[in-house]
NUKE-85322 format. One record per residue (C-alpha): x, y, z; residue number from 1. Coordinates in pm, 1 decimal, padded with zeros to 6 digits. Layout:
# residues N
+----------+----------+----------+-----+
|        X |        Y |        Z |   i |
+----------+----------+----------+-----+
|        X |        Y |        Z | NUM |
...
+----------+----------+----------+-----+
***
This chain:
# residues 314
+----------+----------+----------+-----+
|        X |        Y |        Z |   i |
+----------+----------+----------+-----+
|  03724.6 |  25722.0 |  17055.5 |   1 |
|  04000.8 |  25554.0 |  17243.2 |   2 |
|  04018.2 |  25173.0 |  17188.4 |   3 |
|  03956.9 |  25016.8 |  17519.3 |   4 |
|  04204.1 |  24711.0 |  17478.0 |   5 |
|  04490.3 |  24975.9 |  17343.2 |   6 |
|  04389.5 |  25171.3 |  17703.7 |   7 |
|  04442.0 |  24866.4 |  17905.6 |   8 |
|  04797.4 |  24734.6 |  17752.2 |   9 |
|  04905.5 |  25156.1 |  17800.6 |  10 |
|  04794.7 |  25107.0 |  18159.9 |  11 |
|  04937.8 |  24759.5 |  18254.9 |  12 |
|  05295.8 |  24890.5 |  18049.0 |  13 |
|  05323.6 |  25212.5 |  18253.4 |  14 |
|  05217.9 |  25010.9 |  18586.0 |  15 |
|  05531.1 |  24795.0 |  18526.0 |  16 |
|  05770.0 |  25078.4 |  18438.3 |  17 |
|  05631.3 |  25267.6 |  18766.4 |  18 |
|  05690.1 |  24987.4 |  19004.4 |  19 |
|  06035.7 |  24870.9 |  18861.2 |  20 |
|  06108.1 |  25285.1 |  18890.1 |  21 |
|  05965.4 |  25214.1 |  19241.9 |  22 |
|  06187.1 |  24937.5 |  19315.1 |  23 |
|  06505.0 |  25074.3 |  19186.9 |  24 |
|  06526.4 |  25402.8 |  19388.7 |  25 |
|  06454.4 |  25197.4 |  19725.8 |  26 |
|  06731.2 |  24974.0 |  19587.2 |  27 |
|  06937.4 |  25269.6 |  19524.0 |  28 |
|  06889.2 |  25436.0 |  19898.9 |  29 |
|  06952.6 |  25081.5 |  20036.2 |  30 |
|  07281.7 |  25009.1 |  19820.7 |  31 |
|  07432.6 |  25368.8 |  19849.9 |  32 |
|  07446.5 |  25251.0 |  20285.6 |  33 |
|  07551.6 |  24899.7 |  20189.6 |  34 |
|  07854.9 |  25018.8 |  19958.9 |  35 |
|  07948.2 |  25340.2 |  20226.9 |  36 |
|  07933.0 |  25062.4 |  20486.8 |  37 |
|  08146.0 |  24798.3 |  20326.9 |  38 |
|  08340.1 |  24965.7 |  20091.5 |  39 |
|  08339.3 |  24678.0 |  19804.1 |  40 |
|  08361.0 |  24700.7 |  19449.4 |  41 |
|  08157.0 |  24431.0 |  19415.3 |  42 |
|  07851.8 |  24646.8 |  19569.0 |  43 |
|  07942.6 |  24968.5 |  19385.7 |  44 |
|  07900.3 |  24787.5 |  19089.7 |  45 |
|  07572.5 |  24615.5 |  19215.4 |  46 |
|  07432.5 |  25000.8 |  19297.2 |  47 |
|  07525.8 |  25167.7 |  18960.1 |  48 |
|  07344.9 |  24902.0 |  18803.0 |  49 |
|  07058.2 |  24989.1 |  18995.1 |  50 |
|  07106.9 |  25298.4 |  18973.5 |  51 |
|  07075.8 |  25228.1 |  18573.0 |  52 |
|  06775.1 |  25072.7 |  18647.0 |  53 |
|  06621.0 |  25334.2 |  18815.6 |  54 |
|  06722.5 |  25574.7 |  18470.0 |  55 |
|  06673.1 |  25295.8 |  18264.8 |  56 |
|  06293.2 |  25250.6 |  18391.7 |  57 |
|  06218.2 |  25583.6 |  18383.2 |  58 |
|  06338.2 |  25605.0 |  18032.1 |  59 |
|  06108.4 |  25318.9 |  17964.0 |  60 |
|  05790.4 |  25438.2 |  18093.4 |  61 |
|  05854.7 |  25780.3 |  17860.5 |  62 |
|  05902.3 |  25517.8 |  17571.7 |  63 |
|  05613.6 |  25361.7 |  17642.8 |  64 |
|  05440.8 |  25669.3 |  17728.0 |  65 |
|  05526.7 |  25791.9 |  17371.6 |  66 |
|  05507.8 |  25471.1 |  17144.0 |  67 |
|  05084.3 |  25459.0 |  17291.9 |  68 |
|  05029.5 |  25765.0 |  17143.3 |  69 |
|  04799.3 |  25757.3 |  16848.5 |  70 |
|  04948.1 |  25807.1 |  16500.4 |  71 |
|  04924.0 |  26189.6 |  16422.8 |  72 |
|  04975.4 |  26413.7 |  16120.7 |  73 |
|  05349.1 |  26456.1 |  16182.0 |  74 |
|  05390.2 |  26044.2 |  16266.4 |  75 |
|  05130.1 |  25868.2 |  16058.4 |  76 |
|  05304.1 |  25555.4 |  16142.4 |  77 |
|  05269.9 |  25576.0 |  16495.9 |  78 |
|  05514.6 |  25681.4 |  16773.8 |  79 |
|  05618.1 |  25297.3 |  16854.7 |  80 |
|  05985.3 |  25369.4 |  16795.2 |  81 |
|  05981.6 |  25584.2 |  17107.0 |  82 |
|  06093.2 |  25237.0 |  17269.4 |  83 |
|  06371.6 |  25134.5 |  17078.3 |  84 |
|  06558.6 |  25534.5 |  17120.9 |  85 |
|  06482.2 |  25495.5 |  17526.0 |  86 |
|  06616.9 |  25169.9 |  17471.4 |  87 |
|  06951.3 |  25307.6 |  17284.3 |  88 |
|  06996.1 |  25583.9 |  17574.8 |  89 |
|  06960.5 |  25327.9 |  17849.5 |  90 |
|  07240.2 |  25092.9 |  17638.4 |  91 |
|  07466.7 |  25427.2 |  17664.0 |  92 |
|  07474.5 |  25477.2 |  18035.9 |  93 |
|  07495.3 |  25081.8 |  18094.6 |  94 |
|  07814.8 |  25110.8 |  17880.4 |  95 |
|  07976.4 |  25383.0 |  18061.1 |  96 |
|  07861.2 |  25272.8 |  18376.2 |  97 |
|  08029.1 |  24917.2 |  18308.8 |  98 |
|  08316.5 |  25076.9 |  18222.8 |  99 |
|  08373.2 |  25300.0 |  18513.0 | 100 |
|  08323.2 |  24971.0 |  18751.5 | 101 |
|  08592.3 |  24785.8 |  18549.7 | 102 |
|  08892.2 |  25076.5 |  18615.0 | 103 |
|  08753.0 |  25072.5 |  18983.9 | 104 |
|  08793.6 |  24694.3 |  19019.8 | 105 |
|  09162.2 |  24710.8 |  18799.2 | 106 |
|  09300.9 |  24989.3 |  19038.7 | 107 |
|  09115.6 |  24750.7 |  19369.3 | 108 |
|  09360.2 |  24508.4 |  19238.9 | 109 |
|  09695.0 |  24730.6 |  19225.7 | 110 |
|  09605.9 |  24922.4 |  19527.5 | 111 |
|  09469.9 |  24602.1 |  19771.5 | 112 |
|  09257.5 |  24642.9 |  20040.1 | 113 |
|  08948.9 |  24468.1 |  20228.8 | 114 |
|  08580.9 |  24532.9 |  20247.4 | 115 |
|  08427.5 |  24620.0 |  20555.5 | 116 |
|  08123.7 |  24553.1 |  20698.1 | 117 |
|  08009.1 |  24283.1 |  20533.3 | 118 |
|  07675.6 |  24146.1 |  20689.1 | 119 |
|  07539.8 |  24501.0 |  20587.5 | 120 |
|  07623.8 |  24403.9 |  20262.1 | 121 |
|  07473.7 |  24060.6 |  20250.2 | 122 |
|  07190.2 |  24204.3 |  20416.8 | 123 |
|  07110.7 |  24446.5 |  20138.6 | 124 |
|  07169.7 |  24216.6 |  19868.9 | 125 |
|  06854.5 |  23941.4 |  20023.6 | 126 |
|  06654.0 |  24223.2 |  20052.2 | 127 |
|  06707.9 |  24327.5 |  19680.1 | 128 |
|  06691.3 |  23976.5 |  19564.3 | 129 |
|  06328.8 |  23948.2 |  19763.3 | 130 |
|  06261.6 |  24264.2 |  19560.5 | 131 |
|  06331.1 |  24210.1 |  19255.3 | 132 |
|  06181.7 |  23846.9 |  19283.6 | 133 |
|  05821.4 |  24040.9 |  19361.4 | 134 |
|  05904.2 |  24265.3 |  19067.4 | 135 |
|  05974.4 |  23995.4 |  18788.3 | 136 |
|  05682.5 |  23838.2 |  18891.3 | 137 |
|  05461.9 |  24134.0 |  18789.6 | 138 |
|  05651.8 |  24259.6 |  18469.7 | 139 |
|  05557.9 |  23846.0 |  18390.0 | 140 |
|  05224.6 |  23924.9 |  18382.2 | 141 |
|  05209.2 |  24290.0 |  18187.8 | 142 |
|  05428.2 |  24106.0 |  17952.0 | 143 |
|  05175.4 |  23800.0 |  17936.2 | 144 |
|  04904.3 |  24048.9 |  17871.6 | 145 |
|  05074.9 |  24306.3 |  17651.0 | 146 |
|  05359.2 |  24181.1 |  17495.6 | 147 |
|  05546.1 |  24482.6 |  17565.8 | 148 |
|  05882.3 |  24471.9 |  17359.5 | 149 |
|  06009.5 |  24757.1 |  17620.0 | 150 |
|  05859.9 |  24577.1 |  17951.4 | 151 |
|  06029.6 |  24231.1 |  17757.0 | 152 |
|  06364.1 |  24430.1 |  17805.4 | 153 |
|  06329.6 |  24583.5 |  18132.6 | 154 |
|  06238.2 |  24201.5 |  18248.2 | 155 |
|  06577.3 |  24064.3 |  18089.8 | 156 |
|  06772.4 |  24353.3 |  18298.2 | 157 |
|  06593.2 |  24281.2 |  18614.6 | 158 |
|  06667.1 |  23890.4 |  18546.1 | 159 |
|  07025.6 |  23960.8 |  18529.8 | 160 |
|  07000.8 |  24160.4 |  18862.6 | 161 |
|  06916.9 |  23832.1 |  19057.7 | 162 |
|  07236.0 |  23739.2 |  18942.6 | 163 |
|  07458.0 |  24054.8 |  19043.4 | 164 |
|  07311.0 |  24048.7 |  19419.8 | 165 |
|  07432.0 |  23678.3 |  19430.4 | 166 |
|  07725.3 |  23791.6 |  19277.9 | 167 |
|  07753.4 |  24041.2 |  19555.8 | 168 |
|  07699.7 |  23779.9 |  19826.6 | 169 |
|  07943.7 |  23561.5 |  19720.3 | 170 |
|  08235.9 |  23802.0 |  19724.3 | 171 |
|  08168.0 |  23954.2 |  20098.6 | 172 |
|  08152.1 |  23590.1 |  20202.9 | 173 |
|  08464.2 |  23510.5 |  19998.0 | 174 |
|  08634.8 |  23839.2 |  20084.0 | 175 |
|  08557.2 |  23824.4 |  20459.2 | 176 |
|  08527.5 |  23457.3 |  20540.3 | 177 |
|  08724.5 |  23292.0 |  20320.5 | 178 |
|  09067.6 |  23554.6 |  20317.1 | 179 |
|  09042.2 |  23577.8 |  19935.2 | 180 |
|  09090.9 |  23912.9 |  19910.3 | 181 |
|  09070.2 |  23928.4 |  19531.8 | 182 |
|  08690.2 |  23816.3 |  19532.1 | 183 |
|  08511.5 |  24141.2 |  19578.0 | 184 |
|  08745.8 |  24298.9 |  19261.7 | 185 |
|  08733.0 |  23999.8 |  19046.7 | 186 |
|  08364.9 |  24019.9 |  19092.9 | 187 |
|  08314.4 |  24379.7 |  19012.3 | 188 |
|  08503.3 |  24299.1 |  18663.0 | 189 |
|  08250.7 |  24033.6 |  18636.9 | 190 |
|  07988.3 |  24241.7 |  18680.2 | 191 |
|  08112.5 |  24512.6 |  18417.7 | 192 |
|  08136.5 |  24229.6 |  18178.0 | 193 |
|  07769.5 |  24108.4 |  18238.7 | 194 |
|  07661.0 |  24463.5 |  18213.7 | 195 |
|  07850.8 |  24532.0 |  17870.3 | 196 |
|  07725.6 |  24193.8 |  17745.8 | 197 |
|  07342.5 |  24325.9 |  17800.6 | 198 |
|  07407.7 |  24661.0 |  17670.8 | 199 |
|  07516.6 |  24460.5 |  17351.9 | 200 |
|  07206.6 |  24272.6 |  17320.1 | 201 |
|  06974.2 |  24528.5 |  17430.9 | 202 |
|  07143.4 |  24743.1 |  17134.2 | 203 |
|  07136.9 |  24466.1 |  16879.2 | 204 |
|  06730.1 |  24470.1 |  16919.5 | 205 |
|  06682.4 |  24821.4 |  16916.3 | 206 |
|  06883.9 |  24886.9 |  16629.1 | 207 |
|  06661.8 |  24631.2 |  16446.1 | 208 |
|  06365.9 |  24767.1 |  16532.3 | 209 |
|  06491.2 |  25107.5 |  16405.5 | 210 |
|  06630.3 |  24945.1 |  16106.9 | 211 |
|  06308.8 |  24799.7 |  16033.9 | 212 |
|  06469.1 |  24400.4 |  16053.7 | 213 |
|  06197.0 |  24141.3 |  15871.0 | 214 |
|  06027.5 |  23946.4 |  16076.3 | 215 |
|  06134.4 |  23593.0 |  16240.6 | 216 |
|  06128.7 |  23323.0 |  15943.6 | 217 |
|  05905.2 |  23145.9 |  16150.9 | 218 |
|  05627.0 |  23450.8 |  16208.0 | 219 |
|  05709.6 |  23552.1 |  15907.4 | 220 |
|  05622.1 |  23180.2 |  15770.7 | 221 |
|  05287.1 |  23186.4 |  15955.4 | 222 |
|  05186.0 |  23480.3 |  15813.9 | 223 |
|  05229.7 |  23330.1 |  15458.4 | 224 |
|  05045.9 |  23028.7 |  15547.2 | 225 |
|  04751.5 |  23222.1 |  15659.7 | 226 |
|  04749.0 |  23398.8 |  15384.1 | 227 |
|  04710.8 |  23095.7 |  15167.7 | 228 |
|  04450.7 |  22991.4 |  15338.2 | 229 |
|  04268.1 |  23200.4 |  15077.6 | 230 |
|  04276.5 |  23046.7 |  14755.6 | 231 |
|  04131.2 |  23348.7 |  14560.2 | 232 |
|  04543.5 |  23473.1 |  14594.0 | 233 |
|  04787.6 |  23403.1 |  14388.0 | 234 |
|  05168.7 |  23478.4 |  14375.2 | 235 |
|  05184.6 |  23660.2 |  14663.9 | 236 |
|  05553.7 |  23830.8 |  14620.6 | 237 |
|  05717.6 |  24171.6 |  14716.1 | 238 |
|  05623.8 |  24049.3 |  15110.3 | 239 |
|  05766.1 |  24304.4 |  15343.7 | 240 |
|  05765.7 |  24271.8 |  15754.8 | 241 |
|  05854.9 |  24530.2 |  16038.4 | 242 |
|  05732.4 |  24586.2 |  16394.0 | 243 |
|  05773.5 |  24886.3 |  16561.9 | 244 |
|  05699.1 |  24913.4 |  16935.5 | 245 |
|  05380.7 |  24698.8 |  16949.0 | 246 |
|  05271.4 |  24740.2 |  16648.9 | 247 |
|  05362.0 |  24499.0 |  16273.5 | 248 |
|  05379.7 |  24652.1 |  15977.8 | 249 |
|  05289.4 |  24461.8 |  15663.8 | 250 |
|  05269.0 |  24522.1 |  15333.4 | 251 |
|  05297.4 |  24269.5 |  14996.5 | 252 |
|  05161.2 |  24235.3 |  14626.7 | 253 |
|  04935.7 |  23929.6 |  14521.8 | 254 |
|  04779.8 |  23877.4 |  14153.6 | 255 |
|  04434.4 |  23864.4 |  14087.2 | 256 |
|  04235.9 |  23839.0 |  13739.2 | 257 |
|  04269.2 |  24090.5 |  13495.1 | 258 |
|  03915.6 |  24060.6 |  13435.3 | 259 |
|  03807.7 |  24108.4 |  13789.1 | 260 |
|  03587.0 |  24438.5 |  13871.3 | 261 |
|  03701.3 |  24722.9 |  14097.2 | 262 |
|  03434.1 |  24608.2 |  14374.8 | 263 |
|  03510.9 |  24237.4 |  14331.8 | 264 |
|  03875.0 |  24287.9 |  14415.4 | 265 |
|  03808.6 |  24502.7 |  14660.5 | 266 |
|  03594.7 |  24257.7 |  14858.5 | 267 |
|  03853.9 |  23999.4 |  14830.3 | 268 |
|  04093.6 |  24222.4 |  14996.5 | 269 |
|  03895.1 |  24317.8 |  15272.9 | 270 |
|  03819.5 |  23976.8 |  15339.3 | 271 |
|  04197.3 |  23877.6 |  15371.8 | 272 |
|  04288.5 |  24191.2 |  15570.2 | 273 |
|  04010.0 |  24083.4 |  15795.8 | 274 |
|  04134.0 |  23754.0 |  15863.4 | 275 |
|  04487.8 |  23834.3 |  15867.4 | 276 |
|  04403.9 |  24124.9 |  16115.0 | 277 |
|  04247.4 |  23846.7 |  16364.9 | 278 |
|  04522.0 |  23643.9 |  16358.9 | 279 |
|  04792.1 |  23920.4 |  16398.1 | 280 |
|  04585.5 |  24206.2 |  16564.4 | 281 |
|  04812.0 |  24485.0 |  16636.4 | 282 |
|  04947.2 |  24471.6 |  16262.3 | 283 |
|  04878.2 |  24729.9 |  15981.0 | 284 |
|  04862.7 |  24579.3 |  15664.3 | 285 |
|  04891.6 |  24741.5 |  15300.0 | 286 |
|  04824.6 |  24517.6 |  15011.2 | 287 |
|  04872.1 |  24575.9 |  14679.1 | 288 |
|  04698.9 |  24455.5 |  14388.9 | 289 |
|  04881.4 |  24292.9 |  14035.2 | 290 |
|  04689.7 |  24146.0 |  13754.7 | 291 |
|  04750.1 |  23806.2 |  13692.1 | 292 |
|  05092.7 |  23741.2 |  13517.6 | 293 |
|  05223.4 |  24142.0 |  13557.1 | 294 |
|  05585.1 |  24086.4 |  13661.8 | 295 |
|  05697.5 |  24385.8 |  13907.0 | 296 |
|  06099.4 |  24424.1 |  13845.0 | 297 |
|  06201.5 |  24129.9 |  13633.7 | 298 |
|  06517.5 |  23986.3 |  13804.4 | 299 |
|  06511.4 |  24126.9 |  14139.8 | 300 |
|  06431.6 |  23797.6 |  14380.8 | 301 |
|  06363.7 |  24060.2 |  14662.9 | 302 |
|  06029.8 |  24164.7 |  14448.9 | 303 |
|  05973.7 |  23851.1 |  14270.8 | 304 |
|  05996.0 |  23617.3 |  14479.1 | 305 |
|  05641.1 |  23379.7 |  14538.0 | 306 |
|  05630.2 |  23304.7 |  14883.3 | 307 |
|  05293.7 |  23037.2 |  14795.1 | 308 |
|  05552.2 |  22889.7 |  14553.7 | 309 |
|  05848.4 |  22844.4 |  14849.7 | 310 |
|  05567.4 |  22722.7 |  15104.9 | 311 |
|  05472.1 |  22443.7 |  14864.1 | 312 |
|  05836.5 |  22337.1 |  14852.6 | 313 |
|  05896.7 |  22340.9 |  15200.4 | 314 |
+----------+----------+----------+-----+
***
């Protein structure tokens, strides 16, 4: 049976990856006539970002069509890494993309020249800042409801957007307006180096994700306070964090008696998985049991290490 809350977040995600899709191919139709009309770098780099977008959000909603799907016999770990590889693809084309509009500007600035035409410019720039105002507005909310590591990262893009279209605006005025003919150029290199500086980010947190990074200190630290909640546990070491997609992985080793039965341990655990599982609920957790005083790998901090002990000193 389908879990009806997992149902929900895999409907709210793909609604926000279909109507930032939606908004990037108007954007798209609307910038192609805006940069043919006007003729400025500035815009041609404002429509291959959108243009990005557009591939960018339809590799997210395949990511997040993917990561939903239920852990099979081939991925018993779940498919939530589908986001972070849709997330290294999209990081590709924003590089090349940013690079292309950097040699466009450089050459704009040996060769000279004008833009044309710029109220249609300006024009098309309010209307995608109206846009993508309407669209933040609504990836807000999935995210509120979801928390959506791939919506998270389409919002961040689309935030930076709001920034190219002013971008945009400002170099037509100073281009046409003002005589400063180097605007619209020294803009477009602008904009390449906004875009590369993303793409860096965005591949900094997808490579963590697929390198399995440990958590935040500070989840991570909330995790081992809740966990101590529950005085029956003792030297909880070998702790071991990793999310991928929306889902936490967990796994760690605590002591209990040597004299404790099977079925007494065993009720122990369950209660603690329990509890942990309210407080973190889209987290599988693995714990593994060590009778009181058995040391793991002697010397090796990684393993050893009692995170009860280093709460108590902090």
């Amino acid at each position: 049976m389908t879990d009806p809350s997992l149902a929900n977040r895999s409907a709210l995600t793909r609604s926000a990856a279909i109507a930032s899709m939606s908004t990037a191919a108007l954007l798209v139709a609307l910038k192609l006539w805006a940069t043919w009309q006007t003729g400025s770098t500035a815009m041609l780099g404002s429509l291959a970002d959108t243009a990005l977008d557009l591939v960018a959000s339809a590799a997210t909603l395949l990511g997040v069509y993917i990561a939903a799907q239920p852990a099979d016999a081939d991925h018993r770990f779940g498919h939530g890494k589908a986001e972070s590889l849709s997330a290294i693809f999209q990081v590709m084309l924003i590089a090349l993309s940013a690079s292309g509009i950097a040699f466009g500007a450089i050459r704009r600035i040996a060769e000279g020249g004008r833009t044309e035409a710029a109220p249609a410019g300006i024009t098309v720039s309010v209307i995608a800042i109206i846009l993508t105002i309407v669209l933040l507005a609504w990836q807000r909310h999935v995210i509120r409801k979801t928390g959506s590591v791939a919506i998270s990262a389409d919002h961040v893009h689309y935030q930076s957007d709001l920034l190219l279209n002013v971008a945009v605006i400002a170099a037509l005025v100073l281009d046409q307006y003002a005589g400063f003919g180097l605007a619209d150029p020294l803009f477009g290199l602008a904009i390449a180096a906004w875009l590369l500086w993303g793409a860096w980010r965005a591949a900094m947190e997808a490579i963590d994700h697929l390198m399995d990074r440990e958590w935040p200190e500070e989840k991570r630290q909330r995790f081992v306070e809740l966990a101590a909640m529950h005085p029956e546990l003792t030297n909880l070491h070998d702790l071991r964090t990793r999310t991928s997609g929306h889902r936490d992985f967990v796994q760690f080793h605590v002591d209990l008696p040597e004299a404790m039965t099977v079925r007494q341990a065993h009720d122990i655990i369950e209660r603690v998985e329990e509890d942990l599982g309210r407080h973190f609920p889209d987290m599988e957790l693995l714990i593994h049991i060590d009778p009181e005083g058995h040391v793991d790998e002697p010397g090796n901090a990684l393993v050893e290490t009692d995170e009860f002990a280093k709460l108590e000193k902090e």
